[in-house]
C-alpha positions in Angstrom: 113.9 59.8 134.4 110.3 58.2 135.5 107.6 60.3 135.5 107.0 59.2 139.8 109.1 60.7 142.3 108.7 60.2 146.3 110.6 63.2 148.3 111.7 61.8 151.7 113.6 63.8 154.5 116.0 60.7 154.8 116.0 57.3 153.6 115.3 54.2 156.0 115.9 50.7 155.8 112.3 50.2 156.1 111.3 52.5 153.4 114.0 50.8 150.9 111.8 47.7 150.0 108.5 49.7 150.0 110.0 52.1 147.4 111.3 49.3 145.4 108.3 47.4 144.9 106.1 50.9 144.5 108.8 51.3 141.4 108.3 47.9 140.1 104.4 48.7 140.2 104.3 52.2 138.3 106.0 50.7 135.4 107.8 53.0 134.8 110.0 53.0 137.6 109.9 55.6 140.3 112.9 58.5 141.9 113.1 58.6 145.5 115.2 61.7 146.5 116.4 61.6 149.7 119.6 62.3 152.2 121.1 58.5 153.1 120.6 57.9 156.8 123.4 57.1 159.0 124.3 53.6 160.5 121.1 54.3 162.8 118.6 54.1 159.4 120.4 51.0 157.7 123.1 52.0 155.7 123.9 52.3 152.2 121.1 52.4 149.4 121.7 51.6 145.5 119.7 52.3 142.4 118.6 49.3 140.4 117.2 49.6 136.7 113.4 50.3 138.4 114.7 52.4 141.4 117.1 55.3 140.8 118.3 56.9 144.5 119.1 60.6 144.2 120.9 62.5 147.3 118.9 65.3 148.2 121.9 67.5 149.8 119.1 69.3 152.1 120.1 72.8 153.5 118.9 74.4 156.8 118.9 77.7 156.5 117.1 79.3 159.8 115.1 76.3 160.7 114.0 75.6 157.3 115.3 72.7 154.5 115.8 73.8 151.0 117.1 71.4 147.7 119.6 72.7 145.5 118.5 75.2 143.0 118.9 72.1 140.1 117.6 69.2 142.1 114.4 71.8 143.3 113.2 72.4 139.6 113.8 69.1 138.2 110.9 68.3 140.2 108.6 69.7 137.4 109.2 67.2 135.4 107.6 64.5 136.7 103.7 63.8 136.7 103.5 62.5 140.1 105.0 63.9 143.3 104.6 62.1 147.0 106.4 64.3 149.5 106.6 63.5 153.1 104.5 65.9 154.6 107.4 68.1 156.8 105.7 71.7 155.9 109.5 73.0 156.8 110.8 71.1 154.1 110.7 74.6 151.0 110.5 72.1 148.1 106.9 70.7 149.6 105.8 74.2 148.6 107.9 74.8 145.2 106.1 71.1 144.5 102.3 72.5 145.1 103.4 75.8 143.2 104.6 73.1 140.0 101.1 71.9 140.5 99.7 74.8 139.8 101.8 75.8 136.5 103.0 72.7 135.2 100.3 70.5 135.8 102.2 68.0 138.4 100.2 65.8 140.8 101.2 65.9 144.1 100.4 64.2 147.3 101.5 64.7 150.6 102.3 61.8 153.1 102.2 61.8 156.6 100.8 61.8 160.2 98.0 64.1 159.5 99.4 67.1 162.7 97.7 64.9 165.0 100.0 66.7 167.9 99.6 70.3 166.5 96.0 71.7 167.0 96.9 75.7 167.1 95.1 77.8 164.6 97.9 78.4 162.7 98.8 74.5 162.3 94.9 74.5 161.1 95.2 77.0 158.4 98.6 75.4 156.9 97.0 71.6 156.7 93.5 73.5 155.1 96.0 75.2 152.4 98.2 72.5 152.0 95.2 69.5 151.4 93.8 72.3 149.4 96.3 72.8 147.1 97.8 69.4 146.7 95.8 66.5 145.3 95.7 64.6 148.3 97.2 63.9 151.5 98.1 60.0 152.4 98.1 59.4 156.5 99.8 57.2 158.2 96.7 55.3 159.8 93.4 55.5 160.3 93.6 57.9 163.7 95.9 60.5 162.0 93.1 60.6 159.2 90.9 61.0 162.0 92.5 63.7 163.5 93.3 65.5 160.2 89.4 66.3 159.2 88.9 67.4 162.1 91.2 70.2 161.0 89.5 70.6 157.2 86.4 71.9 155.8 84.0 68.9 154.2 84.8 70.1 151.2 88.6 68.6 151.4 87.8 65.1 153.6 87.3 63.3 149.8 91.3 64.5 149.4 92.2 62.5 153.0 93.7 59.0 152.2 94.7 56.3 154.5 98.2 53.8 153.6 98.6 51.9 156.8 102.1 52.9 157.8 103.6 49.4 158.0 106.7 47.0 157.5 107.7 44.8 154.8 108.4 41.9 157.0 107.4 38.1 156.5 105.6 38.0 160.3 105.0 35.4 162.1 101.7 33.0 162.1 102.8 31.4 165.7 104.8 32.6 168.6 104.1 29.0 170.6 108.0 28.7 171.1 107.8 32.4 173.0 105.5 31.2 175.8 108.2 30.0 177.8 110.7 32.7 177.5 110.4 35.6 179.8 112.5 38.3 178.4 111.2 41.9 176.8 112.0 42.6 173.1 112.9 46.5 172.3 113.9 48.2 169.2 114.6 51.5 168.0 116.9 54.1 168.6 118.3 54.4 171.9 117.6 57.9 173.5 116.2 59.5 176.5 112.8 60.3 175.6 112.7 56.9 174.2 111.8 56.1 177.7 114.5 52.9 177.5 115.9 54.0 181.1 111.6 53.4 182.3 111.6 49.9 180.5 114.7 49.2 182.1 114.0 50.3 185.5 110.5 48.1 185.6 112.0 45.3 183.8 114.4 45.3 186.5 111.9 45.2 189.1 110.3 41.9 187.8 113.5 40.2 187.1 113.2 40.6 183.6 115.7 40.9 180.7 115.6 43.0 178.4 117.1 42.5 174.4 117.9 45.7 173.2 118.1 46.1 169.7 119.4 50.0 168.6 121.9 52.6 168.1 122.7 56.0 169.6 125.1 57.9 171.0 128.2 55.8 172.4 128.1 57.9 176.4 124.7 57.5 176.7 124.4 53.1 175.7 127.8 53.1 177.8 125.8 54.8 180.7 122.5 52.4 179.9 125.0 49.5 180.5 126.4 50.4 183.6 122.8 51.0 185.1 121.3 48.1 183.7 123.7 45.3 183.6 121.7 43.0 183.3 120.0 44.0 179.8 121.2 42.6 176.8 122.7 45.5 174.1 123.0 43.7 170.4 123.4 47.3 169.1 121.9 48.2 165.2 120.6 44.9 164.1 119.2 45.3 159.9 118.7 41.6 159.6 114.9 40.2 160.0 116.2 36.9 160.9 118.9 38.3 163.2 115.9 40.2 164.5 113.4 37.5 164.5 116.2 35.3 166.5 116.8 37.9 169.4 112.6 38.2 169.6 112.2 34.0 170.1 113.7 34.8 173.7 110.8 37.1 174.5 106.9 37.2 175.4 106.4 40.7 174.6 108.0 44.0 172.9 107.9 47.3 174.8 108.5 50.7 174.0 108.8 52.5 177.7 108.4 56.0 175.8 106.7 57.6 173.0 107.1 54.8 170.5 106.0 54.7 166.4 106.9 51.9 164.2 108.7 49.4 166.8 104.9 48.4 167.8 104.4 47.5 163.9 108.1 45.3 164.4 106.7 43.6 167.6 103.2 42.5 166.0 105.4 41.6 162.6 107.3 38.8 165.2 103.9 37.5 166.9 104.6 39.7 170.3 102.1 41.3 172.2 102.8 45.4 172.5 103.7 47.4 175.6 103.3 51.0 175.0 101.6 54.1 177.0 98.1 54.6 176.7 98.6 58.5 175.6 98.5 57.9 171.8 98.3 61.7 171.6 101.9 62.2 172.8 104.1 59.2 170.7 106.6 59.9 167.9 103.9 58.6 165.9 100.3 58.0 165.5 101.1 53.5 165.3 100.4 53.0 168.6 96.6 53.4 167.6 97.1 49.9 165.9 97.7 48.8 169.9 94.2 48.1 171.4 94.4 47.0 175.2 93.9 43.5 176.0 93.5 42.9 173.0 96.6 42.8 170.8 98.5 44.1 173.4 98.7 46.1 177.2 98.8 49.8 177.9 100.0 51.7 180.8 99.9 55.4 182.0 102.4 57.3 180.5 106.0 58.0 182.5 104.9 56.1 185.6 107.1 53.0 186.2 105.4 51.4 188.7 101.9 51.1 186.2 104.6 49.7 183.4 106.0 47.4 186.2 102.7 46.3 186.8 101.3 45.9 183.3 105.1 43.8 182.6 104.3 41.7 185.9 100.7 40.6 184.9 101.8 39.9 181.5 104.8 37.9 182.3 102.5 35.4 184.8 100.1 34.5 182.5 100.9 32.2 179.9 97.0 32.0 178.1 96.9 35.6 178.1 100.8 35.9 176.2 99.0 33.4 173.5 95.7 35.4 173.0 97.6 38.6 172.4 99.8 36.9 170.6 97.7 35.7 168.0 95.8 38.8 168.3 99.2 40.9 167.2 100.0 38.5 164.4 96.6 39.3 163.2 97.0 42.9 163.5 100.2 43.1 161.5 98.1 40.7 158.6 95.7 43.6 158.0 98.5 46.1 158.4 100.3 44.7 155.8 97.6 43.0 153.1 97.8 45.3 150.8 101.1 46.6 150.9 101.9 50.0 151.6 103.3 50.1 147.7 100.0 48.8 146.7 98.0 51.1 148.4 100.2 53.9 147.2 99.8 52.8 143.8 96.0 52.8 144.0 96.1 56.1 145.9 98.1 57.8 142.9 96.1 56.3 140.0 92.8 56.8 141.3 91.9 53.6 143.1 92.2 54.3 146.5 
């Protein structure tokens, strides 16, 4: 048993590697307990002699997830607790309460409530920082919006671990320039605003590569309205990835997007994304900065999007300087690590 373990609701292909180095760094290995994710979050995970994978078997009971009784109150015996910061996750509590009597250090890890500003949401994030040895945000907004909601006293507990990707990147996209199709990924669902993408790539002439899973009615549906839009389905393979994102001169995410703007500066693409950070899945967009590494548009309106895709697609010097400007983005993201910065958070050095 290691004396780290990270609590996640369910495990991600893109949380795999980042676990695995962050276990090669503690030295003594590191736990991750988690539910496996379906064919949507990458498939099957294995423990390795640093990395031991342990199904959480989550129950909802009334809205709220509880561990089994056993898995619950082995979580005292570690030193050092990150839990993903779901406050309707029962074992985030039982963790701060082992804090308290057992002497376990526990952090919390997530998007700081930047969505939830009611005075109830305030008091929970005041007692949770308070009572936990830290809380690790996504990016630097979330940390942002989270002091807003603390006393002075706790800001020294508000970390930052830039939520990125364990991806090589790309230091050029010249082959792109001459391409004029969209890149998308992520999961394919309503209010993933695909059917907006769609409908204003469709206006421009543009083709779209798809890249994402969901339910089989609804991508059957997609296909019939947009024929012309290219559906490669779940695709886990950087390369396979990276391949499908050569044919393109930007990514967009027609919704509220999170960590598919990461995967489109990770391949050299400028971003598309609305301009309401406030109302994405998740507080990444803030890494998108207009005209700079990227274009925004007003949220839900087609014809801006249409516009924004238009304007983009025409000018070949401005693809490049966002370009570059994304590649760059995804550098700092990623330099340190997100295991890195986890480590130094945990030990003191953050």
């Amino acid at each position: 048993m290691s004396d780290l373990v990270f609590v996640q609701g369910v495990m991600t292909s893109y949380r795999f590697p980042v676990f695995k180095d962050l276990a090669k760094l503690n030295g003594n290995g590191m736990d991750v307990i988690a539910d496996a994710g379906g064919v949507d979050f990458g498939g099957e995970y294995k423990s390795d002699e640093c990395l031991s994978f342990l199904e959480a078997g989550w129950v909802k009971v009334f809205g709220l997830y509880f561990l089994p009784l056993k898995r619950l109150l082995s979580l005292r015996f570690y030193k050092k607790v990150i839990h993903f910061a779901d406050f309707k996750y029962m074992s985030l509590w039982f963790c701060l309460f082992f804090k308290s009597f057992f002497g376990v250090n526990v952090y919390l890890h997530g998007q700081g409530g930047y969505k939830k500003n009611s005075a109830i949401s305030r008091w929970v994030y005041v007692l949770a920082v308070y009572l936990s040895d830290g809380y690790i945000c996504y990016t630097d907004y979330s940390k942002h919006e989270l002091l807003k909601k603390l006393p002075s006293s706790l800001h020294r507990k508000v970390y930052v671990c830039s939520n990125s990707l364990m991806l090589r990147g790309q230091s050029s996209k010249n082959e792109v320039y001459e391409n004029d199709s969209l890149f998308y990924i992520g999961r394919l669902r309503p209010f993933s605003g695909i059917e907006l993408l769609l409908q204003a790539a469709s206006s421009n002439n543009v083709v779209v590569e798809v890249i994402g899973g969901g339910e089989d009615a609804y991508i059957r549906q997609l296909k019939q309205t947009f024929p012309k839009a290219n559906f490669h389905g779940p695709v886990f393979s950087e390369q396979a990835q990276l391949d499908i994102s050569k044919k393109c001169f930007a990514g967009c995410y027609g919704g509220d997007a999170g960590l598919s703007v990461v995967h489109y500066m990770a391949f050299g693409l400028p971003v598309i994304v609305h301009s309401s950070i406030s109302d994405h899945m998740g507080p990444e967009p803030s890494y998108v900065k207009n005209n700079y590494n990227g274009l925004t548009f007003n949220r839900n309106d087609v014809s801006d999007l249409s516009e924004k895709i238009n304007f983009l697609k025409n000018d070949k010097e401005l693809q490049k300087r966002l370009s570059n400007a994304a590649s760059e983005t995804f550098k700092q993201l990623s330099n340190p690590s997100m295991a890195v910065q986890f480590n130094d958070i945990i030990n003191g050095r953050g």
